[in-house]
N, C-alpha and C positions, 0 to 999 in steps of 0.2 A: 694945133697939136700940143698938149699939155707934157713937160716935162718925161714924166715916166714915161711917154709914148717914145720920145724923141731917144729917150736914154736906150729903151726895149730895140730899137733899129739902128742904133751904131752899134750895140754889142752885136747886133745880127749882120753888120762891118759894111752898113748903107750909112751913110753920110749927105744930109740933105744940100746942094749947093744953092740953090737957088728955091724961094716958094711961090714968086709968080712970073714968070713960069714955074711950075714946079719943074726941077732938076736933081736929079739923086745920083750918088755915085757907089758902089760896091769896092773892098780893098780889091776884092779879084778882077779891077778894070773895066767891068759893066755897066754901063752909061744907060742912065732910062728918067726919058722926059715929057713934059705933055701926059696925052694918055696913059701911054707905057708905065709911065710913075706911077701913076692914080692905081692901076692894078697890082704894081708894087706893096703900096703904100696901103691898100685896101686887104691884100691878102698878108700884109705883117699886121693890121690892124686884127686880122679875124687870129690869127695866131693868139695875140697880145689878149683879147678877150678872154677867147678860149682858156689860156694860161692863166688866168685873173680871176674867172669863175672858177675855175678848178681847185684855185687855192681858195678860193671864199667857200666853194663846195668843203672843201677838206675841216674848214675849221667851224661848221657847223655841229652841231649835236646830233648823234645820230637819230633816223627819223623814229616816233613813235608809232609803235604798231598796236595799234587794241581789238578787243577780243569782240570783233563783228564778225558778221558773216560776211563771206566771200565767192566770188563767183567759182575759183579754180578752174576746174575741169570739167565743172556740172554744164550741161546742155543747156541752153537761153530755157528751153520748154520746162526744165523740171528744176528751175529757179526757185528759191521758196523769197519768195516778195514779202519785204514788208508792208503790213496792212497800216494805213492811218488818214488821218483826214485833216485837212489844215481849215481853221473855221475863220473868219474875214468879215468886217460888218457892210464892207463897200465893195464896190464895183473900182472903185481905186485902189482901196489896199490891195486887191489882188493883183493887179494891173503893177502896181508898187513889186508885190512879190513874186510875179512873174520874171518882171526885168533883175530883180536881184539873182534869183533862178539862176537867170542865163547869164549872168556875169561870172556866179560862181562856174556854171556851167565852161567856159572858155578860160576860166584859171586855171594856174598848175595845183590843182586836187588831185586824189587819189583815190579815182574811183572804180578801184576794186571790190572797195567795201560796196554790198550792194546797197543797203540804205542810203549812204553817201550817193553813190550811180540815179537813184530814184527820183531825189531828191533835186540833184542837179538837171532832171530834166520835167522837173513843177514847174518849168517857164513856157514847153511845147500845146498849142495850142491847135484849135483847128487852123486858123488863118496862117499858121507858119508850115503845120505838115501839107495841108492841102487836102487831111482827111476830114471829112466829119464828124468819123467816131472818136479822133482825138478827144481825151478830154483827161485834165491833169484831178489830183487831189485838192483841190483849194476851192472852197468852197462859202461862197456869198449866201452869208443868214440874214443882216438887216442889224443895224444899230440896236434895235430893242433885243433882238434873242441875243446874241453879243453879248450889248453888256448883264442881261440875266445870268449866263456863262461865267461872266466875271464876280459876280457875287456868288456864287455855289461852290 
């Protein structure tokens, strides 16, 4: 337990007596040891988090919002998609941008934006849905159309 922690749980008037066993005491005479502690000690820790991000939340920038399109209130059917194609020389680079994909895909993004929503799911494959009409934007040309691409 680091310093702040310790300070965060006497102001909160527990007093650690002992840490192996753990043993903690409250000024209101409440004794809690062994387990008992640990769920003590566990729910002033989620308190103390909580209270920690909220102040790191607070003193963040507020977020940027830009002018994409957005899902609102439109019906999944009458989405207007954005149209694109992502071009790859190898059967690895895709593979490469797949897993990125789905990294993005499980970060805290904001996928509202539906470009952003689209994008984060270029890593869904057949082998992961199970369908075999699955099939993402990324698309395998071969080293020579490639880099032809890249000179024009």
């Amino acid at each position: 337990m680091n310093k702040e922690f310790i300070d965060y749980i006497e102001n909160e008037g527990w007093t650690i007596v002992c840490e192996s066993p753990l043993n903690i005491e409250h000024t209101d005479g409440d004794i809690a040891t062994g387990l008992a502690a640990d769920y003590v000690i566990e729910a002033l820790d989620d308190e103390w988090c909580g209270e920690k991000n909220e102040k790191l939340r607070s003193e963040q920038p507020p977020a940027i919002k830009f002018d994409m399109k957005v899902y609102g209130d439109t019906p999944f059917e009458e989405v207007e998609w954005t149209k694109y194609k992502i071009v790859v020389p190898t059967e690895e680079d895709k593979l490469e941008l797949e897993m990125a994909f789905e990294h993005i895909h499980f970060s805290d993004v904001d996928s509202e934006y539906i470009v952003v929503n689209q994008l984060m799911h270029e890593y869904l494959t057949p082998e992961i849905t199970g369908n075999e009409t699955t099939k993402n934007n990324i698309m395998v040309i071969g080293e020579e159309r490639f880099n032809i691409l890249n000179d024009e």
